[in-house]
Residue frames relative to the residue before (quaternion, step in Angstrom):
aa qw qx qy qz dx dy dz
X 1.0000 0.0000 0.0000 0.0000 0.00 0.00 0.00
X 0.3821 -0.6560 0.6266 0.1762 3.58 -0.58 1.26
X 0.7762 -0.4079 0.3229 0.3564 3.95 -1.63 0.84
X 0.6746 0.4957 -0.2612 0.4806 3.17 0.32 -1.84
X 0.7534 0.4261 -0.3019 0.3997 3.92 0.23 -0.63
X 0.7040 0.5508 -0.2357 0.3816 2.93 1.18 -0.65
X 0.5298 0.6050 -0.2023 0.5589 3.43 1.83 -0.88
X 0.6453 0.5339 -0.3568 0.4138 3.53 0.80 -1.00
X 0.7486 0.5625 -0.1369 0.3232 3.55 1.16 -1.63
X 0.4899 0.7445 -0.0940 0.4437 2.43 2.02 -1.16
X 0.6863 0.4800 -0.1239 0.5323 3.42 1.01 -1.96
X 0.6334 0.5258 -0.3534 0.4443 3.98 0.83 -1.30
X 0.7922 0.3170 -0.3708 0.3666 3.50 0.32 -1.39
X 0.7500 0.2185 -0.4905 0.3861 3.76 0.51 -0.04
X 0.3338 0.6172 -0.5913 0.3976 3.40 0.27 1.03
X 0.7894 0.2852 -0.1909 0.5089 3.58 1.16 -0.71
X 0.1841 0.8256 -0.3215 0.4256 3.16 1.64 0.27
X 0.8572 0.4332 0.0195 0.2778 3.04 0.64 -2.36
X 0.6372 0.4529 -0.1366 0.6084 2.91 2.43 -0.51
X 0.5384 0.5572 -0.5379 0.3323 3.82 0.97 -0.04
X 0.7202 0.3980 -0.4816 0.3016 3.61 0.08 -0.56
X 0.3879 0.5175 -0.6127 0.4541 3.99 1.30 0.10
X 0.5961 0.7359 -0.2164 0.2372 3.40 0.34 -1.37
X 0.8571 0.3603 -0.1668 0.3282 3.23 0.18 -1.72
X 0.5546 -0.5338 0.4397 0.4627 3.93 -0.50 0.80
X 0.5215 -0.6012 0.6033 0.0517 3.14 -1.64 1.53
X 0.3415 -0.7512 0.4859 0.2882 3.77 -0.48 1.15
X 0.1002 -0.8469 0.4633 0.2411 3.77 0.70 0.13
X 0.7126 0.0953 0.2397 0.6525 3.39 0.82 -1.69
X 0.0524 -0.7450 0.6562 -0.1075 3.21 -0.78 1.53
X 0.2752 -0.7525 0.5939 -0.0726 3.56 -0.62 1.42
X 0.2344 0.8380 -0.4777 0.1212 4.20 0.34 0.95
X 0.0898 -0.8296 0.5510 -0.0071 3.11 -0.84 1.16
X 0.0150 -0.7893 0.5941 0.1542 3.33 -0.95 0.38
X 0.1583 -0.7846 0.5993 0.0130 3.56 -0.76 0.96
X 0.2578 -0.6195 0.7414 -0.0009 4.01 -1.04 1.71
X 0.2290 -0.7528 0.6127 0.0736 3.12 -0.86 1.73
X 0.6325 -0.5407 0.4977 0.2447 3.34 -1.30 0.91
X 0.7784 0.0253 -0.1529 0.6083 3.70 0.67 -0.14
X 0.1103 0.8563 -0.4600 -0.2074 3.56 0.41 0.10
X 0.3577 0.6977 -0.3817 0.4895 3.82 1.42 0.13
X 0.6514 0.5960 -0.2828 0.3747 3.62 1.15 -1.37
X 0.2770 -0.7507 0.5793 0.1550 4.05 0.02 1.10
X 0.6929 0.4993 -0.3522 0.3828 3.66 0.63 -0.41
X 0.6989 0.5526 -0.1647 0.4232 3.24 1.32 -1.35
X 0.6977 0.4672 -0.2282 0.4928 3.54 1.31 -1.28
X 0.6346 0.4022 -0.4161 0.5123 3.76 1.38 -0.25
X 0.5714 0.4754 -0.4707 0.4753 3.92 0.63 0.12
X 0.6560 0.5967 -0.2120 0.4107 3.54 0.96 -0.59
X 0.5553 0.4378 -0.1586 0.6891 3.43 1.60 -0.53
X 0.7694 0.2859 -0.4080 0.3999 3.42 0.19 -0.72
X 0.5238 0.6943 -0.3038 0.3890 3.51 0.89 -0.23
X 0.8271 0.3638 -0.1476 0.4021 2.61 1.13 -0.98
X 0.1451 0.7504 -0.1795 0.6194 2.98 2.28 0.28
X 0.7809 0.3953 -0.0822 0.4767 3.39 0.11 -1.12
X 0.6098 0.5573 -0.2518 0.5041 3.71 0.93 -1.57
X 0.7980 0.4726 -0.1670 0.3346 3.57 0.59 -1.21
X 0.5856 0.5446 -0.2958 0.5225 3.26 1.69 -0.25
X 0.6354 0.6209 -0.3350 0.3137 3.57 0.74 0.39
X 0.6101 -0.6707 0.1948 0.3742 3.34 -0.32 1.86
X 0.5494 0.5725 -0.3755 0.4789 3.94 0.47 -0.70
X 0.6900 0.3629 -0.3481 0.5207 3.82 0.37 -0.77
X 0.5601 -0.6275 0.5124 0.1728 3.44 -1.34 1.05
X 0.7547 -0.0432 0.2498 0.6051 3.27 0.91 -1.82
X 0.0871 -0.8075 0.5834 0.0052 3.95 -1.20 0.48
X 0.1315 -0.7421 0.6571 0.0133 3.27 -0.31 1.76
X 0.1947 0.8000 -0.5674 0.0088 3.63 -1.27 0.13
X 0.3047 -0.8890 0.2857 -0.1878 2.54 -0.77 2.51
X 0.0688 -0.6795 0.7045 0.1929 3.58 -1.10 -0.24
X 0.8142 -0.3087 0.4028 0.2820 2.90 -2.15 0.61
X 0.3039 0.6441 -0.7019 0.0009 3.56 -1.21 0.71
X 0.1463 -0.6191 0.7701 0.0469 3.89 -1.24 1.06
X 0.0822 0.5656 -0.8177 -0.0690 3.00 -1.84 0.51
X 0.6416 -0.6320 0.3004 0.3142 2.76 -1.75 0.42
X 0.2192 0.6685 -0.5541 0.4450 4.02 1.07 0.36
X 0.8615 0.3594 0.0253 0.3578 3.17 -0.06 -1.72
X 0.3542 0.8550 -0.3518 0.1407 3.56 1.19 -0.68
X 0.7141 0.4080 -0.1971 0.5336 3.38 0.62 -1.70
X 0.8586 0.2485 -0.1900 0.4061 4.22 0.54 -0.17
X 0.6020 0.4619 -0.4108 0.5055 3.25 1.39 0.65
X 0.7640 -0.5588 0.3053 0.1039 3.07 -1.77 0.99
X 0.2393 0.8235 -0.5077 -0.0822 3.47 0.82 -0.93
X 0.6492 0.6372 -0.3667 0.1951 3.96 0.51 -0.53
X 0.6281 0.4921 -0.4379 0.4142 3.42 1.45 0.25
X 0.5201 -0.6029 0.5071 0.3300 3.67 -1.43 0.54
X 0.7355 -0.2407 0.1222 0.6215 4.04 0.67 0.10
X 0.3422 -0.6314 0.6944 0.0450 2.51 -2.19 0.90
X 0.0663 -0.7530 0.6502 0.0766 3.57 -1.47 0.25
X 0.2314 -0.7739 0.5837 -0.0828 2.73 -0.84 1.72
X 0.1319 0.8349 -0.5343 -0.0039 3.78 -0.16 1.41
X 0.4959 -0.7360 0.4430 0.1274 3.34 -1.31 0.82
X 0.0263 0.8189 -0.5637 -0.1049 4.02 -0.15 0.80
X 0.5955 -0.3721 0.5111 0.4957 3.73 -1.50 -0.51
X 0.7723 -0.0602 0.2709 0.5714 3.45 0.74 -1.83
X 0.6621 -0.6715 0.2776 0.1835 3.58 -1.46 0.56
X 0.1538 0.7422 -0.3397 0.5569 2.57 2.73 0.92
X 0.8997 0.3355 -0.0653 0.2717 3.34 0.48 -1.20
X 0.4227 0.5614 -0.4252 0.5704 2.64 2.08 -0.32
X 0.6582 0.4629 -0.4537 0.3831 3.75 0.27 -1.30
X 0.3727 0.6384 -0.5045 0.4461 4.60 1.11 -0.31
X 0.7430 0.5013 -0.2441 0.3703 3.30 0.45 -1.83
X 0.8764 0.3232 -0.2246 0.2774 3.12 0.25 -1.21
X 0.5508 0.2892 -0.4169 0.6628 4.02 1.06 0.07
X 0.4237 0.7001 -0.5371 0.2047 4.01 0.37 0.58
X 0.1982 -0.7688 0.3380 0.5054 4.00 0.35 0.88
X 0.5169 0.4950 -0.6583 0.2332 3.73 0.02 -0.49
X 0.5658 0.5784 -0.3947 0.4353 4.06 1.04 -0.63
X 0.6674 0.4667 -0.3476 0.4647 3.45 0.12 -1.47
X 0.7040 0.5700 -0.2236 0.3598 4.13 0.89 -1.17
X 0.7121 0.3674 -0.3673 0.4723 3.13 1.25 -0.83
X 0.5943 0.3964 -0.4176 0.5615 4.09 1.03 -0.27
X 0.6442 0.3724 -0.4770 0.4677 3.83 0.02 0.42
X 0.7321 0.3038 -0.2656 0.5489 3.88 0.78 -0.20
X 0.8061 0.3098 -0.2489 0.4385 3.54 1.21 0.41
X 0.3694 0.7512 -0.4878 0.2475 3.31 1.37 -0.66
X 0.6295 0.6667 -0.3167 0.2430 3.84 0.78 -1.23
X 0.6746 0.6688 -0.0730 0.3039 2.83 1.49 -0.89
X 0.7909 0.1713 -0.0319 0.5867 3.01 1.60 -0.67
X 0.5026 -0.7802 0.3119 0.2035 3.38 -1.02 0.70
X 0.7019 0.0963 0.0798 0.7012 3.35 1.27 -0.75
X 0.1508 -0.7223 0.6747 -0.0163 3.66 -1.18 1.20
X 0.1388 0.8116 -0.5596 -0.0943 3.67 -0.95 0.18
X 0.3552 -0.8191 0.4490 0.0366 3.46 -0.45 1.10
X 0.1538 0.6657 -0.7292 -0.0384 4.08 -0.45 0.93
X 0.2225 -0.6543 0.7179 0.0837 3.13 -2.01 0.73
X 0.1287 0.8501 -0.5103 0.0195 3.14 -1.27 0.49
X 0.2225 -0.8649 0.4370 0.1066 3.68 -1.02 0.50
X 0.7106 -0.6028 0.2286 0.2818 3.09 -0.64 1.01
X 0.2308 0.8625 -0.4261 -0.1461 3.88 -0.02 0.30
């Protein structure tokens, strides 16, 4: 790529730069779960547990669907968590829709075909201010 091309491409992308954060979906209502799997060693159990959760996250009402595992470093060591087997991190418009989500049956189905699986769930909600 000769200068002159490069400057041009150069100039566009921070032109659009200047407009993603108008742009980028607003976290309105953040719906986190972390879930401590009753076996978490168990390869059979922790891949039913993911795929579920997989599934959960495809449903229209949820904005976005993050799904996690444990990371510690050492910066951070002494005040992070590491003891859960995954988290799920869903996105809403508003706490209208979360409350959709949660008496939704594909919801009510995935904790009645998984609950077994895990020992301890803890749930933070939050809204955007």
């Amino acid at each position: 790529m000769d200068r002159r091309s490069f400057v041009k491409n150069a100039s566009v992308a921070a032109a659009g730069a200047g407009v993603m954060p108008e742009t980028r979906e607003k976290l309105t209502f953040v719906h986190h779960v972390f879930f401590w799997l009753k076996n978490p060693d168990n390869k059979a159990d922790y891949d039913q547990m993911l795929n579920a959760l997989k599934t959960l996250g495809k449903l229209s009402v949820i904005q976005h669907a993050h799904i996690g595992k444990p990371v510690v470093t050492e910066f951070d060591k002494s005040v992070t968590d590491g003891t859960y087997s995954f988290s799920v991190m869903l996105v809403f418009a508003s706490a209208k829709d979360e409350q959709t989500y949660l008496v939704h049956p594909e919801h009510k189905a995935f904790i009645d075909k998984n609950n077994h699986l895990w020992s301890k769930v803890v749930v933070y909600d939050s809204t955007q201010i």
